[in-house]
C-alpha positions as CSV (number, residue, x, y, z in Angstrom):
1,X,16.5,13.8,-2.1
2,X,14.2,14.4,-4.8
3,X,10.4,13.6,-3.7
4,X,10.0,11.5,-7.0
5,X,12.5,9.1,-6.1
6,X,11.3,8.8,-2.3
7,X,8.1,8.5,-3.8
8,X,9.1,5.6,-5.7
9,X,10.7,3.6,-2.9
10,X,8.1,3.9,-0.6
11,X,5.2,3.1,-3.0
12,X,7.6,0.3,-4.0
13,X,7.8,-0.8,-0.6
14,X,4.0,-0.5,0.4
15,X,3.7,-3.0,-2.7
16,X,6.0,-5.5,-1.0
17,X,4.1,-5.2,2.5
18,X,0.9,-5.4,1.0
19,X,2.4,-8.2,-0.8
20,X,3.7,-9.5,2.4
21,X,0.3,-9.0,4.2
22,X,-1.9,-10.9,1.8
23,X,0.4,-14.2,1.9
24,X,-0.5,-14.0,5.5
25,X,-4.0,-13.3,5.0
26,X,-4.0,-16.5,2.8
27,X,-1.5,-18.9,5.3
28,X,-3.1,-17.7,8.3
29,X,-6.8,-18.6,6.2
30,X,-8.1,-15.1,7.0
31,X,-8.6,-14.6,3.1
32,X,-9.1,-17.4,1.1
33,X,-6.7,-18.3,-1.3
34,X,-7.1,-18.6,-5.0
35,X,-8.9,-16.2,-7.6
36,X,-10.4,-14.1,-4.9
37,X,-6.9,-12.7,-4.8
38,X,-6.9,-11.8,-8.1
39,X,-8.2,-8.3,-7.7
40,X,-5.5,-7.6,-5.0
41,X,-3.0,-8.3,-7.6
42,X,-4.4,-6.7,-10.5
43,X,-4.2,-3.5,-7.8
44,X,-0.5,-4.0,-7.4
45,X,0.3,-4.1,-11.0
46,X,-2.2,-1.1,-11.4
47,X,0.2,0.8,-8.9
48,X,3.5,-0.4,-10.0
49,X,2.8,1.2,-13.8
50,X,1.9,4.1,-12.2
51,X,5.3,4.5,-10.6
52,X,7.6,3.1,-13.0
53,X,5.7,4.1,-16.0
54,X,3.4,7.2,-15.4
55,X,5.6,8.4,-12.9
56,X,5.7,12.7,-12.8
57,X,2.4,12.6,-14.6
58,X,-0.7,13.7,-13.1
59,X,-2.2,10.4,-13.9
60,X,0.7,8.5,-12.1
61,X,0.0,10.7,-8.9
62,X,-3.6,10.0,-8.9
63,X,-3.3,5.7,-9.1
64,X,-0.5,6.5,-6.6
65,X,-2.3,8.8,-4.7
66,X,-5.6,6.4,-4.6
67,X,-4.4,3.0,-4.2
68,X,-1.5,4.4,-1.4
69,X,-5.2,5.7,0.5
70,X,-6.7,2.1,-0.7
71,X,-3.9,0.5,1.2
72,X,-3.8,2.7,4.2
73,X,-6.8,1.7,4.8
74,X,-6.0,-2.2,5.2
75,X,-4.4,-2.0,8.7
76,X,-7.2,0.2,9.7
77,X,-9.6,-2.2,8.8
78,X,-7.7,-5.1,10.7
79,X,-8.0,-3.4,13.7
80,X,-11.6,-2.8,13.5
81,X,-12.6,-6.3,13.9
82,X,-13.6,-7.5,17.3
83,X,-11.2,-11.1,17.2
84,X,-8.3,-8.2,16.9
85,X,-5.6,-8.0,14.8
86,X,-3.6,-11.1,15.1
87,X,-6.7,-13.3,15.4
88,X,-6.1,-17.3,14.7
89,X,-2.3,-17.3,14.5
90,X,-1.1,-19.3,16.7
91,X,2.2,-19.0,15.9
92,X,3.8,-15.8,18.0
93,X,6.6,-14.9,15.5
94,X,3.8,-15.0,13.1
95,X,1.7,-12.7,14.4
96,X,4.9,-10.3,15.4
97,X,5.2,-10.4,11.1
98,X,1.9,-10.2,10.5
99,X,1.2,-6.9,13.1
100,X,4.5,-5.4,11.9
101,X,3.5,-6.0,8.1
102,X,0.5,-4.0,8.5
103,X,2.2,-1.0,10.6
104,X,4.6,-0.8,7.8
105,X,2.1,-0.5,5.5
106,X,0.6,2.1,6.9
107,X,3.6,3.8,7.7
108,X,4.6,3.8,3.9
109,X,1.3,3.9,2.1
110,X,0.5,7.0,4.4
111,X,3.8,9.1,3.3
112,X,3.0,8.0,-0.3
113,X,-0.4,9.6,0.1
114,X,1.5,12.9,1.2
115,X,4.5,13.1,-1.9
116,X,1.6,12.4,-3.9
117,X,-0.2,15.4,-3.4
118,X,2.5,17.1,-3.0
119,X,3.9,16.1,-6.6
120,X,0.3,16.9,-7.9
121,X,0.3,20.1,-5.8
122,X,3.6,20.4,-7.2
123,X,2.3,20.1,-11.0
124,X,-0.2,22.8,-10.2
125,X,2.0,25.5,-9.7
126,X,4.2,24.7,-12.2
127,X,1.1,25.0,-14.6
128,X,0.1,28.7,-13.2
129,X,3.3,29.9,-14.2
């Protein structure tokens, strides 16, 4: 399969996770609701143009490339905290979501990280030729 198109479905799906994991953030009152999440969304929209649109551009790799590193970071961050990971849901099916939200996040914004470089590593051999 060509790496563009996995590169588009998994950037596509860390979107919906991350999507996914700030509803919880906001039920589960860990980020308050409201304009605060503003940014967050601004960041997805930022990140879908660069795949639909700027897709196979340098430009396109580099959102892609930063924001997929942007939202690796977001589980790592979680786990960091002392209260842990599924801290003030009481609700176990919740926090099953929740925990797998984030792991499947990573998972997908971490092998976005590597077809982005390679499409931009990709770009710069096609240029030495």
């Amino acid at each position: 399969m060509k790496h563009n198109v996995l590169l588009t479905i998994t950037s596509l799906l860390s979107i919906l996770f991350a999507a996914f994991h700030i509803t919880d953030d906001i039920v589960y009152k860990i980020s308050p609701g409201g304009l605060s999440n503003l940014t967050v969304v601004v960041f997805m929209v930022v990140w879908l143009y660069a795949m639909l649109v700027l897709a196979e551009g340098r430009l396109g790799y580099v959102i892609v490339l930063l924001l997929s590193l942007l939202a690796s970071a977001v589980p790592v961050i979680h786990m960091k905290g002392s209260s842990g990971i599924t801290a003030g849901i009481s609700n176990p099916s919740g926090a099953f979501f929740f925990a797998w939200t984030l792991l499947a996040l990573e998972v997908t914004a971490v092998f976005s990280v590597i077809l982005s470089v390679r499409g931009l590593w990709s770009l710069r051999q096609g240029q030495s030729r």
